[in-house]
N, C-alpha and C positions, 0 to 999 in steps of 0.2 A: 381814115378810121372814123366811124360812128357807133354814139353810144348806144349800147344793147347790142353789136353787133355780133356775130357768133364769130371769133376765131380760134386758128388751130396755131400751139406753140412746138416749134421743132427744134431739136439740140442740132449740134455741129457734125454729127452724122447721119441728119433726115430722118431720125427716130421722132415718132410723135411723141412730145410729154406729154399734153395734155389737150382737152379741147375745153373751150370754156367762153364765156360773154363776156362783153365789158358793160360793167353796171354803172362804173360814174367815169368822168374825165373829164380832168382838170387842164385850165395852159396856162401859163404864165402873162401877168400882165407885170411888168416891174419886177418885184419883189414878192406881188402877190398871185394867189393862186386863184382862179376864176371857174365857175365850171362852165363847160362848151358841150354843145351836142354833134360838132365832129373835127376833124386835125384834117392838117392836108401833108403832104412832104417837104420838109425842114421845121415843124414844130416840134417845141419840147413841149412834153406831155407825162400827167401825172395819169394814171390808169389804174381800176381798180376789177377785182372779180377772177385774178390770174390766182392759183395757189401752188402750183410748184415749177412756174418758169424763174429762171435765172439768168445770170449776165451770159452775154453770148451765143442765148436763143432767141429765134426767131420767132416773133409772133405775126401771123398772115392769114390772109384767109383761108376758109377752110379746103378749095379747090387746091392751093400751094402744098406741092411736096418736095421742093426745095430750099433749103434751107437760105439766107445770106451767109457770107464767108464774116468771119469774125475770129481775133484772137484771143484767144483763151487769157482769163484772170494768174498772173505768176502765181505761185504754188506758195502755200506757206515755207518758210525755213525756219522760224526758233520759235519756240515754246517754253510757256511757263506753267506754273502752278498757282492758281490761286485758292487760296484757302480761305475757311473762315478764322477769324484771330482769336486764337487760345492762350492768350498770356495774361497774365495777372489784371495789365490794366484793361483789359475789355470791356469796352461798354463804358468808356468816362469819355472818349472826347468824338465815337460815333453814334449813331443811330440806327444804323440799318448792321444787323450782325449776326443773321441764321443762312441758314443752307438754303432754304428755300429761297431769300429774297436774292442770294447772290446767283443761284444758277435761272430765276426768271431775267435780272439783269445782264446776263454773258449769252441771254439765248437772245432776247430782243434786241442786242447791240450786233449779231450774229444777222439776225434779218437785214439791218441796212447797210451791214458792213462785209462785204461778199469776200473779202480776202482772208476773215478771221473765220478759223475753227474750232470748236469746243467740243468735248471728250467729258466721258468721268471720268478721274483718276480714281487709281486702286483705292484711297482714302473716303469714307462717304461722304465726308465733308469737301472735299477739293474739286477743281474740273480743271483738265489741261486747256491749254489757250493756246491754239499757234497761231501766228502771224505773218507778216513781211517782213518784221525787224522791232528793234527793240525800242525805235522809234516810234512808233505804232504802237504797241503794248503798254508804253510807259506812256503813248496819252490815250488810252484809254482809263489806266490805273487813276491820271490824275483825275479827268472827268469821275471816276466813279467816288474818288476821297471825296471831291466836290457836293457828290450826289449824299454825301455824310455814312460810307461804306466804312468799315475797318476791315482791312484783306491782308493775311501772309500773303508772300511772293516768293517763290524758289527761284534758285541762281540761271536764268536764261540758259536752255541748252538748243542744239542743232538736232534739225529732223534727219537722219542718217537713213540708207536706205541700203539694199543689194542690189549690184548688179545682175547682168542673167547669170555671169561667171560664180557669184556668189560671194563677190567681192564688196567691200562695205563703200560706198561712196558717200560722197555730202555736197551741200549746193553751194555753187559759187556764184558773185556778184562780179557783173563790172564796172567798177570805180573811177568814175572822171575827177581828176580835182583840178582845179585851176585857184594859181595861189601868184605869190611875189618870187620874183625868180629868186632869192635870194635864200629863198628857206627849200627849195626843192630839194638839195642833197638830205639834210634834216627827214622828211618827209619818209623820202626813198630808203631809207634806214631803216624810219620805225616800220611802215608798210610789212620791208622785209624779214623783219623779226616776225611778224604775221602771217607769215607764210602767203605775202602778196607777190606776184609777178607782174612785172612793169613791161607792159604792150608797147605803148607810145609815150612820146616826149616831143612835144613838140610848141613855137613862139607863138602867143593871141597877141600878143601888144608890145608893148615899151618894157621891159623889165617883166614881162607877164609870162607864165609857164602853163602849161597844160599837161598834166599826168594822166596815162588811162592804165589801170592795175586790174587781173584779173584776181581774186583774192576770195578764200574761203570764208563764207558770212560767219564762221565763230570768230575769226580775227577782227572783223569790225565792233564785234560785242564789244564796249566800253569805251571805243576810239576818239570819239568824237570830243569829247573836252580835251584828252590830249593833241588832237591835230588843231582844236583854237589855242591852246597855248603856242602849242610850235610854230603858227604860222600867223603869233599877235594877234589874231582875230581877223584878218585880214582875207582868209581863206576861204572860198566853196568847195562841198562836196556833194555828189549825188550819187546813187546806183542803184543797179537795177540790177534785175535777176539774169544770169547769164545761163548754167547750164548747172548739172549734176557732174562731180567729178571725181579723180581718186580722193580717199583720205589720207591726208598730211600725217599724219599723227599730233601726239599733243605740243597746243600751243603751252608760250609760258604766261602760269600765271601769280596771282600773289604769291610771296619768298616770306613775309612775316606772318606771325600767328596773332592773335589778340587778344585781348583781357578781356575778361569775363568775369560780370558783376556775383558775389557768390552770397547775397542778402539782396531785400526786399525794402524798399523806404524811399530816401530821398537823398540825393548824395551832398557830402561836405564837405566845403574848399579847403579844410586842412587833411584830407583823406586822399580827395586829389593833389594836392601839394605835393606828396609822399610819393602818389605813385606818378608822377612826372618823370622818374629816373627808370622809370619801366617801360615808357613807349609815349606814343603823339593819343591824343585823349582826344573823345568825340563829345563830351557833353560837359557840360554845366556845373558851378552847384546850385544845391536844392533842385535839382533835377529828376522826377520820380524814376526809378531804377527798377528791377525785379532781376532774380538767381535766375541765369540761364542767360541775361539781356549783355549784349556786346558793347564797352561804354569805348575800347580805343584798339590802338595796333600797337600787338607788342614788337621791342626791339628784336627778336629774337623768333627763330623761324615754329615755336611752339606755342598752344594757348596759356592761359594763363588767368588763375583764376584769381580775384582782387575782391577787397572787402572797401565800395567807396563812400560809405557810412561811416567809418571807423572816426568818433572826434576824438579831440585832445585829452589826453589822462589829465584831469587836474588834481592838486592837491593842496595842500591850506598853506604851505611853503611858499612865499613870494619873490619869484627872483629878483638877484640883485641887477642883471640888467634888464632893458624889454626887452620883451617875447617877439620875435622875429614876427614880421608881417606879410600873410598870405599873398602872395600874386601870382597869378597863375597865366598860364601862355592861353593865349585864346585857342579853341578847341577846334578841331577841323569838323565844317560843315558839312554833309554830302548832300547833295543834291539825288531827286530818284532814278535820275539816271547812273550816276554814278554809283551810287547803294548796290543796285543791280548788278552793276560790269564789277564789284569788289567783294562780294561775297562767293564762299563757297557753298560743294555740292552739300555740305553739312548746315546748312546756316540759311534764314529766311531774312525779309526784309518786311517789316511791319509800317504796313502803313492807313493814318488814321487822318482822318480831318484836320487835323492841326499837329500832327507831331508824323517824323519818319525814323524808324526806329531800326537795329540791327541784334539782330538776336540767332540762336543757337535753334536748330529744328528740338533740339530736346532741352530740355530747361533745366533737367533733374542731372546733375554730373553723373550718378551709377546711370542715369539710362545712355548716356553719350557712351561711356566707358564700353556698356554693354553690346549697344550699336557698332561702335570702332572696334572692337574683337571680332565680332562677324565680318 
């Protein structure tokens, strides 16, 4: 390859995309990037002047009408939603938070990252996002908090397709894990509630297991901090795309419902005190809050709206013994992967520069009410 040279790029069935020069090229020396005026065969090379060749085309001279043999990039499977953030606190702990800046940002990370897809969603503010996994997605999200972004996030769904039959199917991974032999029965259980099937089983080592599960990619949704619990941390997993297959029907997912902050302010550890006897609590006090925003999980498989502002009635009456003193159970943390795999088809996940938040897609109760009637 030499610079300026005229070539033709061809897809995986000898269709020409396009014909075009190469105007600069770069190779690697180290770490750094140099420019050359030509490559021979086994260099990496950075090349510029191509505008609509892609992974697993061929670029060759222009006499070449056959392509090279290459395998195709796996196909996305789950998709989100990202939005711009419309809740009360927007705009206190990002900087970047219009429609324009987030859909320049999802199309330029779209150019170097060939596995990721982007859409408008029916919202004008939103763009769907599919990927490889929610692994993927949720680091893109953090890189972009980084980038000082505020984004909703809707509950990761499966890219579902038709058969020719007209039957609905969805893609399937398959699942190596290699862990301690001792936790594999553990494993093979939750797997199976996932609607995973177990291929092989088979010894690597001293006390060592090797699991391979063929398993529909919405059962992985959330998986992953449950299989480091179960397996101490001791655990690897990996997978990869396997094929398109029947649909299972529904996995199981959250059985509790959760509270629902129904004021605007800063919450107060006698308000939370109170409602301790309601469910496990995700936040703080003096914790900024807003009506609509999800502060814990109730006991009980319904939402539940809670006021965590509410302080202590006083009155000029002094009691005769002391006043009981607040202590409160420390609140459970989620992490954004976690956030993700625990909300529902109703409920976004807010996330800002410094803060990851759980909230209700609608803030206003009559519009939920009015929504959940439809």
């Amino acid at each position: 390859m030499k610079l300026n040279q005229n070539v033709r790029v061809l897809d995986l069935q000898g269709n020409i995309v396009e014909n075009a020069r190469i105007t600069k090229l770069l190779s690697f020396s180290g770490l750094k990037k140099e420019e050359a005026k030509e490559a021979i065969a086994g260099d990496i090379v950075v090349l510029a002047g191509l505008e609509k060749a892609n992974v697993s085309d061929t670029i060759a001279s222009p006499e070449v009408t056959m392509p090279l043999e290459s395998k195709q990039v796996d196909p996305p499977t789950l998709s989100m939603t990202f939005s711009v953030n419309d809740s009360p606190l927007a705009g206190t702990e990002g900087s970047k938070l219009t429609s324009s800046v987030l859909k320049d940002r999802l199309f330029k990370e779209m150019e170097g990252n060939v596995s990721i897809k982007i859409s408008k969603a029916q919202n004008e503010d939103s763009f769907d996002v599919a990927g490889r996994g929610e692994l993927q997605l949720g680091i893109l999200i953090e890189t972009m908090r980084r980038e000082g972004f505020e984004i909703s996030i809707s509950k990761p769904r499966v890219l579902l397709k038709k058969d020719d039959n007209g039957k609905t199917i969805e893609p399937y991974e398959e699942l190596t894990v290699d862990l301690d032999s001792q936790y594999a029965g553990s494993i093979v259980e939750s797997l199976n509630k996932r609607k995973g099937k177990m291929i092989e089983m088979k010894n690597i080592g001293i006390d060592k297991t090797r699991l391979i599960f063929h398993i529909p990619s919405r059962g992985l949704i959330g998986y992953y901090s449950q299989f480091l619990t179960e397996t101490k941390g001791t655990g690897t997993m990996n997978k990869i795309f396997y094929q398109y297959g029947p649909y299972l029907g529904k996995l199981e997912t959250r059985h509790n419902g959760v509270l629902i902050s129904m004021a605007n302010g800063k919450s107060v550890a006698y308000a939370l005190w109170n409602l301790e006897d309601r469910g496990q609590l995700f936040i703080n006090p003096n914790t900024p809050i807003y009506q609509g925003m999800i502060i814990g999980e109730h006991n009980r498989d319904n939402d539940l709206e809670v006021n965590p502002i509410k302080g202590k009635q006083l009155s000029n009456v002094r009691a005769s013994g002391r006043d009981e003193a607040v202590r409160l159970t420390p609140p459970r943390q989620m992490t954004l992967e976690q956030a993700l795999s625990y909300i529902n088809d109703d409920e976004l996940v807010e996330v800002t520069p410094k803060s990851i938040r759980l909230r209700k897609k609608y803030l206003d109760p009559h519009e939920r009410k009015k929504n959940q009637i439809k």
